[in-house]
Backbone as CSV, one residue per row, in Angstrom:
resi,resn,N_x,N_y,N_z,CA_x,CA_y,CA_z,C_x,C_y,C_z
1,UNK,-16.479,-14.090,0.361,-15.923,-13.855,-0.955,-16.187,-15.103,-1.797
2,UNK,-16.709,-14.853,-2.958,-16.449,-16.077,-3.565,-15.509,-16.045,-5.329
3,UNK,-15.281,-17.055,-5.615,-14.502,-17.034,-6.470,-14.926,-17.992,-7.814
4,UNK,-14.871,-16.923,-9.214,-15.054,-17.550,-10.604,-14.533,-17.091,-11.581
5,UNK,-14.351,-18.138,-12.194,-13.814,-18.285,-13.496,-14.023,-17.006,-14.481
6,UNK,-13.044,-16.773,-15.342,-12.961,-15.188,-15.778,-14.280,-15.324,-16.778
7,UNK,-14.110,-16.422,-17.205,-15.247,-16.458,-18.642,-16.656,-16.681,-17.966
8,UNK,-17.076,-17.153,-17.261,-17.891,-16.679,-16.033,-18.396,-15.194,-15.656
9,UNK,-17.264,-14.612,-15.625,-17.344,-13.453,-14.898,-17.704,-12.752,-16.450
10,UNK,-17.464,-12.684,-17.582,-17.593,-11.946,-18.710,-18.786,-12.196,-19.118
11,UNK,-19.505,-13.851,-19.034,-20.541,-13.679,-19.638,-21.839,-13.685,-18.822
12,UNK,-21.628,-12.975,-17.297,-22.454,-12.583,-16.752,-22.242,-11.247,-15.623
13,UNK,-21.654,-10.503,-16.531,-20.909,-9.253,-16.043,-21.747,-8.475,-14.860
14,UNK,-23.175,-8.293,-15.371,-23.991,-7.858,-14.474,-24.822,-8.494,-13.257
15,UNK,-24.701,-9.936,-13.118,-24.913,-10.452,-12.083,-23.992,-10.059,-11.074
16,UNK,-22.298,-10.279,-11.224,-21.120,-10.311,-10.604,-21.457,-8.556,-10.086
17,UNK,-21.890,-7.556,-10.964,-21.563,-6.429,-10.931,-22.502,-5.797,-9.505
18,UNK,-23.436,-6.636,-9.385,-24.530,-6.149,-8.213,-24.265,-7.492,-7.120
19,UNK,-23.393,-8.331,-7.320,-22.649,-9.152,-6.086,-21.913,-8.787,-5.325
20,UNK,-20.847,-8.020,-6.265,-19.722,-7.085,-5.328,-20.200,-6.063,-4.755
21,UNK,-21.686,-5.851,-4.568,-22.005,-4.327,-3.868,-21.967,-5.322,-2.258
22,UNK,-21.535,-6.524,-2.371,-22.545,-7.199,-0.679,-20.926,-8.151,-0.850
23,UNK,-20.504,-8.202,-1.618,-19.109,-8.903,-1.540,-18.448,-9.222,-2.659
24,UNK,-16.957,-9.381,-1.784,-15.895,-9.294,-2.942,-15.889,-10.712,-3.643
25,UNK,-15.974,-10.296,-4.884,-15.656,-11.031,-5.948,-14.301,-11.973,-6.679
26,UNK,-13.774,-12.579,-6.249,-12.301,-13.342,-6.701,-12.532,-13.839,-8.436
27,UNK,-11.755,-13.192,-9.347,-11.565,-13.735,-10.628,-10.990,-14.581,-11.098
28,UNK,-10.923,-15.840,-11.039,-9.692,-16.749,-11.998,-9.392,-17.393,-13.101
29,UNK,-8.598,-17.358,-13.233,-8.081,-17.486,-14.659,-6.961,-18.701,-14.736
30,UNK,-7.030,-20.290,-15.236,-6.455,-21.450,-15.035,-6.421,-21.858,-13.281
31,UNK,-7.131,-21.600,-12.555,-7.383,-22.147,-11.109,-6.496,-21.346,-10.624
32,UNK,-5.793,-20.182,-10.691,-5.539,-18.643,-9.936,-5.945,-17.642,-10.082
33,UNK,-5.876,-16.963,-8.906,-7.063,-15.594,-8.964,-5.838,-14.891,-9.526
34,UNK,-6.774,-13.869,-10.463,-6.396,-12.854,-10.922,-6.576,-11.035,-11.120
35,UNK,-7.710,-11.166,-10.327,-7.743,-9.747,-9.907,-9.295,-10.144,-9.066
36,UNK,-9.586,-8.821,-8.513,-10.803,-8.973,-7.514,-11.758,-7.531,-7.916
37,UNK,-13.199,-8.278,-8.134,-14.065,-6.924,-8.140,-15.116,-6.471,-6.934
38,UNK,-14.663,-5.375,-6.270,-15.198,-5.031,-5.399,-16.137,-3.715,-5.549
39,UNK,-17.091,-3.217,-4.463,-17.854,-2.431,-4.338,-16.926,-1.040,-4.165
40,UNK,-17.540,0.262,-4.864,-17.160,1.135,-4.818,-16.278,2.177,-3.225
41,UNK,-17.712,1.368,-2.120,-16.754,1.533,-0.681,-15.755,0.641,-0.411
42,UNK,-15.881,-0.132,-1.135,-15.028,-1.301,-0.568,-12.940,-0.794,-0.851
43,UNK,-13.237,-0.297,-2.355,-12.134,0.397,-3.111,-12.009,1.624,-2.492
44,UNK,-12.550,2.183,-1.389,-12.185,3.867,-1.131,-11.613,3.378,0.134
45,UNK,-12.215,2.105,0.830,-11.219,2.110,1.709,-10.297,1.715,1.700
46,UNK,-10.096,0.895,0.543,-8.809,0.316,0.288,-7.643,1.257,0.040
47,UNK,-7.905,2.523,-0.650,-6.973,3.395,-1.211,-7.304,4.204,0.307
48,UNK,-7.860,4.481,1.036,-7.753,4.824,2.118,-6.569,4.707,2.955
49,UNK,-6.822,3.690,3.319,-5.462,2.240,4.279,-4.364,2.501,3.311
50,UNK,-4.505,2.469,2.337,-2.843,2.210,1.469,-2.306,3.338,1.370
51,UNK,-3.271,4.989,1.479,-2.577,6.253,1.537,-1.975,6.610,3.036
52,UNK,-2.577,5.625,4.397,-2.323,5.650,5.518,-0.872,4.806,5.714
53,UNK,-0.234,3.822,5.152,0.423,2.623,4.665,1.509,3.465,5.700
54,UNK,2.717,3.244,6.111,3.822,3.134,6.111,4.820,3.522,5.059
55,UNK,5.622,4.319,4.927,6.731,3.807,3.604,7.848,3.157,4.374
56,UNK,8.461,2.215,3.580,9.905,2.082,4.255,10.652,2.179,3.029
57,UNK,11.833,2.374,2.812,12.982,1.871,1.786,13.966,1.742,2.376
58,UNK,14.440,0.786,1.619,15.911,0.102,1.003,16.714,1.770,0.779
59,UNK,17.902,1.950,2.214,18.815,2.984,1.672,19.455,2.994,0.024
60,UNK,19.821,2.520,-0.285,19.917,2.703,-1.504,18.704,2.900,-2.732
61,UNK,17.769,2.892,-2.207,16.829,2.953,-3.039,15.952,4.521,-2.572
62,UNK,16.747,4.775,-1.842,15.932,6.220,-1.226,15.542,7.388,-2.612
63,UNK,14.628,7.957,-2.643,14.649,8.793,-3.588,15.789,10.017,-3.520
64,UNK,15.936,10.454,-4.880,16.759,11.712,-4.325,16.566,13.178,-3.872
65,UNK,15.026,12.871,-3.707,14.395,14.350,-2.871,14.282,13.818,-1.455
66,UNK,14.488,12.683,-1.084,14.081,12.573,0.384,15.428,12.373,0.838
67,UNK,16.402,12.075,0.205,18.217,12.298,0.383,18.249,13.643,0.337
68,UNK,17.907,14.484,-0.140,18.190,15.934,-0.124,17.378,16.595,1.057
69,UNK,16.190,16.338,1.241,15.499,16.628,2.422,16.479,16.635,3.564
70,UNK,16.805,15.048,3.624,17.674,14.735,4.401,18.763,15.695,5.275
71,UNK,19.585,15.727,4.370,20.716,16.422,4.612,20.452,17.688,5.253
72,UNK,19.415,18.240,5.106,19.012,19.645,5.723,18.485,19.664,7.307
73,UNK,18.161,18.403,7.637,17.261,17.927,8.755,18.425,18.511,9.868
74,UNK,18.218,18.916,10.660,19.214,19.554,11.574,18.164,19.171,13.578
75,UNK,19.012,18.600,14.345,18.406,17.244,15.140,17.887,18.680,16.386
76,UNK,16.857,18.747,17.161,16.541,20.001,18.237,17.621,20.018,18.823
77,UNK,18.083,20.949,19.520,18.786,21.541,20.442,18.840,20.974,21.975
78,UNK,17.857,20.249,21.930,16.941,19.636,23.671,17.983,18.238,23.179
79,UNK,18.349,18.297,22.281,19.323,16.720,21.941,20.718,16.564,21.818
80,UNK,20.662,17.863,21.847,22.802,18.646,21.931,23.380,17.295,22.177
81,UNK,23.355,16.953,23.892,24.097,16.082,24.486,23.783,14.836,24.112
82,UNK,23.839,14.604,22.806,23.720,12.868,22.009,24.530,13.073,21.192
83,UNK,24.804,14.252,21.005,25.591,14.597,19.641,27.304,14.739,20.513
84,UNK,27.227,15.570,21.748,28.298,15.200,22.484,28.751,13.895,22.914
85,UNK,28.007,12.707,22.550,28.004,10.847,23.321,28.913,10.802,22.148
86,UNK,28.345,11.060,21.004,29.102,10.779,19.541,30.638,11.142,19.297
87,UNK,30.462,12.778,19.741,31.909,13.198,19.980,33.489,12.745,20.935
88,UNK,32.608,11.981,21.571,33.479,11.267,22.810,33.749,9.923,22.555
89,UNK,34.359,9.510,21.541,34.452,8.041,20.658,35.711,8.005,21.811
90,UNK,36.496,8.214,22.546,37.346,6.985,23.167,38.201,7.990,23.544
C-alpha cells in the first residue's frame, strides 16, 4: 500500500486510478489518512466480508423488530428440561 497526499492524488487522478488495480492506495490529508482507493475486486470483497460480519448489539440498542421477533421465539421441546432447572429456583 502506499500512501499520498490528497492534492497529489487530484492532480494525478489517473496515475493513482490504474495503481489501485495492483494496490491499495492510502489518501492523506495534513499527515492522516483519509480515505483509501481501491480496485473494483478489492471493494467486492470488502462488502463481501462486511455482509458476512457478525452483528452484535448493545441490549438496549436492539432494534424493535428484532425485540419483537424475539418474543415469539419459543425454545424446542428436546430443551423442556432447562426450562424445568429454571422452575426449581429453591
Amino acid at each position: 500500500m502506499i500512501e499520498i497526499p490528497a492534492t497529489e492524488f487530484a492532480k494525478n487522478f489517473g496515475r493513482y486510478k490504474e495503481l489501485a488495480q495492483r494496490e491499495t492506495v492510502a489518501i492523506t490529508s495534513h499527515g492522516r489518512t483519509s480515505g483509501y482507493f481501491v480496485s473494483e475486486h478489492e471493494y467486492a470483497e470488502y462488502t463481501r466480508l462486511k455482509a458476512r460480519a457478525v452483528k452484535a448489539y448493545d441490549v438496549a440498542e436492539l432494534p424493535d423488530n428484532l425485540v419483537a421477533a424475539l418474543k415469539t421465539v419459543k425454545m424446542d421441546s428436546r430443551h423442556d428440561h432447562l426450562n424445568d432447572l429454571l422452575d426449581d429456583k429453591g
